[in-house]
MMTF fields as JSON, N, C-alpha, C and O atoms, coordinates in Angstrom:
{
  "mmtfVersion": "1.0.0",
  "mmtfProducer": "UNKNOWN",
  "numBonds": 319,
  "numAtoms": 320,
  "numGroups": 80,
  "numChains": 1,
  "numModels": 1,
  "chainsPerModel": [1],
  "groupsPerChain": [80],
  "chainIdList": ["A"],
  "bondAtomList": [4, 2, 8, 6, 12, 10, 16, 14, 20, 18, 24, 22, 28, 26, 32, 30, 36, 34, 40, 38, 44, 42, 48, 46, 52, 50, 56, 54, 60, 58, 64, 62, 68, 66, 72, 70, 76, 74, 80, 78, 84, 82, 88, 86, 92, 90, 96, 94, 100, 98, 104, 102, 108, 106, 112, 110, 116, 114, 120, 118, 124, 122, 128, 126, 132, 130, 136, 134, 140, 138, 144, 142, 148, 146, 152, 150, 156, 154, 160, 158, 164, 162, 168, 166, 172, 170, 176, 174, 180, 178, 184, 182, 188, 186, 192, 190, 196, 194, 200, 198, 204, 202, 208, 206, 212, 210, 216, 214, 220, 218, 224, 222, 228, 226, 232, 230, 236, 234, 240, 238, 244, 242, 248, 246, 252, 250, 256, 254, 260, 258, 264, 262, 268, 266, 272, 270, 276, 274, 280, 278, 284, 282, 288, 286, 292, 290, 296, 294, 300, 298, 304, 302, 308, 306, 312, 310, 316, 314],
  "bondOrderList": [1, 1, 1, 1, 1, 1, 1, 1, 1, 1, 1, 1, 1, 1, 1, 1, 1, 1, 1, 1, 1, 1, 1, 1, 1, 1, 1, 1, 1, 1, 1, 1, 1, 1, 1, 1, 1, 1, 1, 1, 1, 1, 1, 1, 1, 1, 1, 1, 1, 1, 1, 1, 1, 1, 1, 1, 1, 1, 1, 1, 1, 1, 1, 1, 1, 1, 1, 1, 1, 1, 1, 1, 1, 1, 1, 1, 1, 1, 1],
  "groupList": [{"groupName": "UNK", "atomNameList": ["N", "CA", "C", "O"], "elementList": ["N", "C", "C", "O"], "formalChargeList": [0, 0, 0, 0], "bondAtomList": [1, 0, 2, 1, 3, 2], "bondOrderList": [1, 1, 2], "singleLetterCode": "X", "chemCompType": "L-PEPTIDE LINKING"}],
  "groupTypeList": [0, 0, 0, 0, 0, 0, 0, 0, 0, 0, 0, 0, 0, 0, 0, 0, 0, 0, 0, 0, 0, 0, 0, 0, 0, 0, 0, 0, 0, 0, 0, 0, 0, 0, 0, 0, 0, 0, 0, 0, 0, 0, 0, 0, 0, 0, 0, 0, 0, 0, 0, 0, 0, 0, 0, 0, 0, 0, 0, 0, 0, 0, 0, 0, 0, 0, 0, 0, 0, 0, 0, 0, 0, 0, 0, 0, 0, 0, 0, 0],
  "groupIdList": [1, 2, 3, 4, 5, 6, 7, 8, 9, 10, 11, 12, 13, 14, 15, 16, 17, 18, 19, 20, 21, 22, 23, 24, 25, 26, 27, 28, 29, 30, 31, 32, 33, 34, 35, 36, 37, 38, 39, 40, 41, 42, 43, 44, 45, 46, 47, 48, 49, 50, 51, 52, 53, 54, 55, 56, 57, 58, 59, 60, 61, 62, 63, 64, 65, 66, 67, 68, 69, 70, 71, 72, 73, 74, 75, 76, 77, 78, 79, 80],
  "secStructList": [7, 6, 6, 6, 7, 7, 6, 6, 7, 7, 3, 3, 3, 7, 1, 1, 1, 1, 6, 6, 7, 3, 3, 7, 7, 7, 3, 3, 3, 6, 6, 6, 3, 3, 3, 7, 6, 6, 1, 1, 3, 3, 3, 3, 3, 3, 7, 7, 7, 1, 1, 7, 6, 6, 7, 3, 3, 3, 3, 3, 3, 7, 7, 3, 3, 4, 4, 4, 3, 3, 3, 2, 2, 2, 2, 2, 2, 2, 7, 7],
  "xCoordList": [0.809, 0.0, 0.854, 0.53, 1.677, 2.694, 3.492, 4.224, 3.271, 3.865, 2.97, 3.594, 1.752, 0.904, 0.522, -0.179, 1.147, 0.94, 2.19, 3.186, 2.129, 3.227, 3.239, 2.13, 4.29, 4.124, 2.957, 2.403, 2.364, 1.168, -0.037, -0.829, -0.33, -1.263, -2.659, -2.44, -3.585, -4.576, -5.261, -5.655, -5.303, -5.71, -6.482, -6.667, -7.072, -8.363, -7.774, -7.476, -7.695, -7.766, -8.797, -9.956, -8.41, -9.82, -10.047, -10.942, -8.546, -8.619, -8.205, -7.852, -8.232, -7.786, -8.362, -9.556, -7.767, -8.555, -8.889, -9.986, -8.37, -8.706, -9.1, -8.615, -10.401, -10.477, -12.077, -12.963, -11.592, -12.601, -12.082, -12.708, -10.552, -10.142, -9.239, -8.653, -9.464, -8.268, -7.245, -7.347, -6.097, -5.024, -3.986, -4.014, -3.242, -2.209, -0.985, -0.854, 0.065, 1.255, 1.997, 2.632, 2.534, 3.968, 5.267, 6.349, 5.131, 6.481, 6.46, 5.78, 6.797, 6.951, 7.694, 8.47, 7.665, 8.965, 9.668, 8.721, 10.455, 10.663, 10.343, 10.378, 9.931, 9.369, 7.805, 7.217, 7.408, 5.512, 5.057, 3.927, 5.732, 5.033, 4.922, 5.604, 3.762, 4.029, 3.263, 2.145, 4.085, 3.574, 2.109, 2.182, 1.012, 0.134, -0.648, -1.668, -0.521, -0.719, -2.275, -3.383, -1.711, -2.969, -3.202, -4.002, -2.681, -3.199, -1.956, -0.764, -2.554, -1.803, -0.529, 0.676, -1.064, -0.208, -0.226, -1.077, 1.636, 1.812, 2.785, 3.618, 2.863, 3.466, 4.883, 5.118, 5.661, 7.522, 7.823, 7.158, 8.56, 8.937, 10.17, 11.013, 10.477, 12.197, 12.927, 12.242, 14.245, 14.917, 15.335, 15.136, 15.799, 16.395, 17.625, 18.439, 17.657, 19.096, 19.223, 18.489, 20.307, 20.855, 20.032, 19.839, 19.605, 18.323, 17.585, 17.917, 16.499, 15.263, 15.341, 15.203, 15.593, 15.777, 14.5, 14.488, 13.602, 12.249, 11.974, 11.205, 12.732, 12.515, 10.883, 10.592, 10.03, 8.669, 8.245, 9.17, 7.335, 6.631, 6.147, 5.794, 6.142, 5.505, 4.742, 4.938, 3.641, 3.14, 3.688, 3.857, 3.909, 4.221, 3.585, 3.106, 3.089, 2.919, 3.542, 4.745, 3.051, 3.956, 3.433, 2.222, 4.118, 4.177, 2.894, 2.992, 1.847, 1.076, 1.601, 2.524, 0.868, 0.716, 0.235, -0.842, 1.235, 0.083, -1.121, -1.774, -1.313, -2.305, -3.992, -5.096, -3.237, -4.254, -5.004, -5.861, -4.692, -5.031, -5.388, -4.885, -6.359, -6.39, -6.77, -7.272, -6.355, -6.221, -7.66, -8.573, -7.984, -9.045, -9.835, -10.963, -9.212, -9.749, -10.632, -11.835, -9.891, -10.556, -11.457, -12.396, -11.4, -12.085, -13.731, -14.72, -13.659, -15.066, -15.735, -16.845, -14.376, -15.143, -15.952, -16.764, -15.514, -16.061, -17.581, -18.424, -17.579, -18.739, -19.563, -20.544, -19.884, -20.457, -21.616, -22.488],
  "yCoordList": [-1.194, 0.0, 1.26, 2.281, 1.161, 2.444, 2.865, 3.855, 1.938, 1.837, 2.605, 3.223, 2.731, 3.499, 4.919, 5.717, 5.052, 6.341, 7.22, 7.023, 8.109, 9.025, 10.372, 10.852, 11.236, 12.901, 13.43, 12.594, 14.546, 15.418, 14.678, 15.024, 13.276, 12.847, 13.575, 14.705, 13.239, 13.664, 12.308, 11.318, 12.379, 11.195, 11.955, 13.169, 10.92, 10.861, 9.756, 8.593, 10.435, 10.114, 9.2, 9.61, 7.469, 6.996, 6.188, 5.389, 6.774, 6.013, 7.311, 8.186, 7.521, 8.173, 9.541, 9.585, 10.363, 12.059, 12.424, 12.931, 12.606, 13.54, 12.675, 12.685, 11.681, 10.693, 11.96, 12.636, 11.633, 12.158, 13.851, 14.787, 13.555, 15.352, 14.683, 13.626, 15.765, 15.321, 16.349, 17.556, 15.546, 16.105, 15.907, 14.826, 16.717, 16.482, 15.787, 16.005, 14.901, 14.508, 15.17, 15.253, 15.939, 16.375, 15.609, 16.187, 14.49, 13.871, 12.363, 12.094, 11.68, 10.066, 9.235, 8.489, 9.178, 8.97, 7.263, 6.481, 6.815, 5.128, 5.124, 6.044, 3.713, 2.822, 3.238, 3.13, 3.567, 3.241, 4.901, 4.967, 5.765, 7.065, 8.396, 8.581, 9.043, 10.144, 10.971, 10.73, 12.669, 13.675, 14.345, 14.314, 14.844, 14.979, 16.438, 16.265, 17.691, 18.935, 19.205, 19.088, 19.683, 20.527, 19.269, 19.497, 18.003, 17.099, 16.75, 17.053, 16.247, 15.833, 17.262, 17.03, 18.513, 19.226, 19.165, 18.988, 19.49, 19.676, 20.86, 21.029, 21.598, 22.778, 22.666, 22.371, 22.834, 22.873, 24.034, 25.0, 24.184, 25.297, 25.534, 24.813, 26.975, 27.388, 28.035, 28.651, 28.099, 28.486, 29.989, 29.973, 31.094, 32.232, 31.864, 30.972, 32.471, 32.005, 33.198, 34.02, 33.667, 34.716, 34.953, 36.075, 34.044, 33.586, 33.964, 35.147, 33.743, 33.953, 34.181, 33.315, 35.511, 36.398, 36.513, 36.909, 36.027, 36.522, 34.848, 34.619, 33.824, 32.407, 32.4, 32.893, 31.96, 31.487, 29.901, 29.124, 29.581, 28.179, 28.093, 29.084, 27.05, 26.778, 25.843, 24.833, 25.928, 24.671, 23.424, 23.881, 22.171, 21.267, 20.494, 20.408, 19.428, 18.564, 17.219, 17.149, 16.216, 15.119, 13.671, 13.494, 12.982, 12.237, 10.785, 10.17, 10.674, 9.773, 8.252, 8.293, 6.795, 5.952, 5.79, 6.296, 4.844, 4.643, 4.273, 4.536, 3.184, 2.548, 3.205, 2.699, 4.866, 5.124, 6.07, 6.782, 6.17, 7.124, 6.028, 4.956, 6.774, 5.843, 7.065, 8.064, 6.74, 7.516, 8.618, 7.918, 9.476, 10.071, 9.808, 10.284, 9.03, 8.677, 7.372, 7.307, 6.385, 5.195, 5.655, 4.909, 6.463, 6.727, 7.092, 6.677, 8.006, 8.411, 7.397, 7.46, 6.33, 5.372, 3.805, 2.923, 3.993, 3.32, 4.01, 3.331, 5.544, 5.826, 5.955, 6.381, 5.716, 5.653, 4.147, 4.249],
  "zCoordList": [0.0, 0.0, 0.0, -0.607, 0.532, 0.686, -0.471, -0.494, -1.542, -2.436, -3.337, -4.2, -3.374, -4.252, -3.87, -4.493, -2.695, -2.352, -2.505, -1.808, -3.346, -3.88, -3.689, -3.455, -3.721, -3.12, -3.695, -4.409, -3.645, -4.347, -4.551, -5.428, -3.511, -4.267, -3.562, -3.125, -3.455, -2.471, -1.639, -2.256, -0.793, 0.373, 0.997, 0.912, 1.839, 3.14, 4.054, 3.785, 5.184, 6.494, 6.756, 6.803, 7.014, 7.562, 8.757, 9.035, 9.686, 11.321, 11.8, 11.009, 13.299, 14.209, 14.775, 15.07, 14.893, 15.663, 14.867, 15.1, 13.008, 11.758, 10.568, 9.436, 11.226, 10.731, 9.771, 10.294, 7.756, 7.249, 6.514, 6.016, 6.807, 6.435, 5.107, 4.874, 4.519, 3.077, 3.027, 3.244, 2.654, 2.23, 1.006, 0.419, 0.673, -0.096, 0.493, 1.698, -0.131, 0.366, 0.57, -0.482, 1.45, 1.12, 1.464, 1.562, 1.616, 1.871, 2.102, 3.093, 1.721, 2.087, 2.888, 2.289, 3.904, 4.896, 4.999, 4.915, 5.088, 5.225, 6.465, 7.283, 6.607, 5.662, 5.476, 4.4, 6.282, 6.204, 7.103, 7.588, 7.202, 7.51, 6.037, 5.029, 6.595, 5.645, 6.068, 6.525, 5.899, 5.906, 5.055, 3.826, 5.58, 4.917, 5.039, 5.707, 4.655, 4.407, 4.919, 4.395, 6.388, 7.373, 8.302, 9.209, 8.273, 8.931, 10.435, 10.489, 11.173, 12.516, 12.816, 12.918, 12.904, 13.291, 15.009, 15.881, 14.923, 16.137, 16.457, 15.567, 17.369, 17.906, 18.335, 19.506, 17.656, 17.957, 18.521, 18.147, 19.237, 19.702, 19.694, 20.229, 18.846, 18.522, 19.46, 20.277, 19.62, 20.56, 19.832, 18.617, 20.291, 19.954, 18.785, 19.028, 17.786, 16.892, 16.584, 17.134, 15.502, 14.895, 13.789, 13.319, 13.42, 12.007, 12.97, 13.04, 14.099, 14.323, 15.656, 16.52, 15.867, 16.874, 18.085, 19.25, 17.285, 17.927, 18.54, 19.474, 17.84, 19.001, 18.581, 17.491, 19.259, 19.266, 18.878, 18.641, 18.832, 17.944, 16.547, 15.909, 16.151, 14.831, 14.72, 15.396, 13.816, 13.748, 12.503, 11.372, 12.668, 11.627, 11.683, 12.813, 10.712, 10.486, 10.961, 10.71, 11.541, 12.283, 11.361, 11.226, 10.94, 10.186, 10.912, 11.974, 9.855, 10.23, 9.489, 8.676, 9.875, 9.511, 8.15, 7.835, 6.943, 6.071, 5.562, 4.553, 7.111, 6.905, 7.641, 7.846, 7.89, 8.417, 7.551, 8.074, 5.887, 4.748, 3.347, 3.008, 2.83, 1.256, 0.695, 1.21, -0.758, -2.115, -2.075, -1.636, -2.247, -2.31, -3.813, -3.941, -4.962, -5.647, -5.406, -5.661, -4.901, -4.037, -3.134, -2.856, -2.74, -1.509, -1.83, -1.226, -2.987, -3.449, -4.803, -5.333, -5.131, -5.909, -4.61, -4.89, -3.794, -2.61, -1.748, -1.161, -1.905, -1.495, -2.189, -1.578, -3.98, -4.488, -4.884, -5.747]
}
């Protein structure tokens, strides 16, 4: 399954807290995680640098399960 899922694709979420939200790929991680655009964000927090003076948090994206997303093309040929 992980194998058919490739960067830019569009998926749906269909286990867990953001179970039903769609997203784009942005990243494929080994072996079986991947990043997915607006989904499972979580809050990092930066330290002061010479680059980013002002320090503060960000929000990112934290890498979900593959088996917890299918293709959004599958997805709406299944609810039909």
């Amino acid at each position: 399954m992980a194998k058919n899922i490739k960067r830019e694709q569009e998926v749906v979420v269909i286990s867990g807290a953001h179970k039903g939200k769609r997203g784009k790929v942005l990243e494929v991680k080994a072996p079986e995680k991947i990043l997915v655009e607006g989904i499972n964000l979580i809050t990092k927090y930066e330290r002061k640098t010479q680059e980013n003076p002002e320090g503060g948090s960000v929000q990112r994206e934290a890498p979900i399960h593959y088996s917890n997303v299918i293709l959004a093309e599958r997805y709406d040929a299944k609810s039909k």
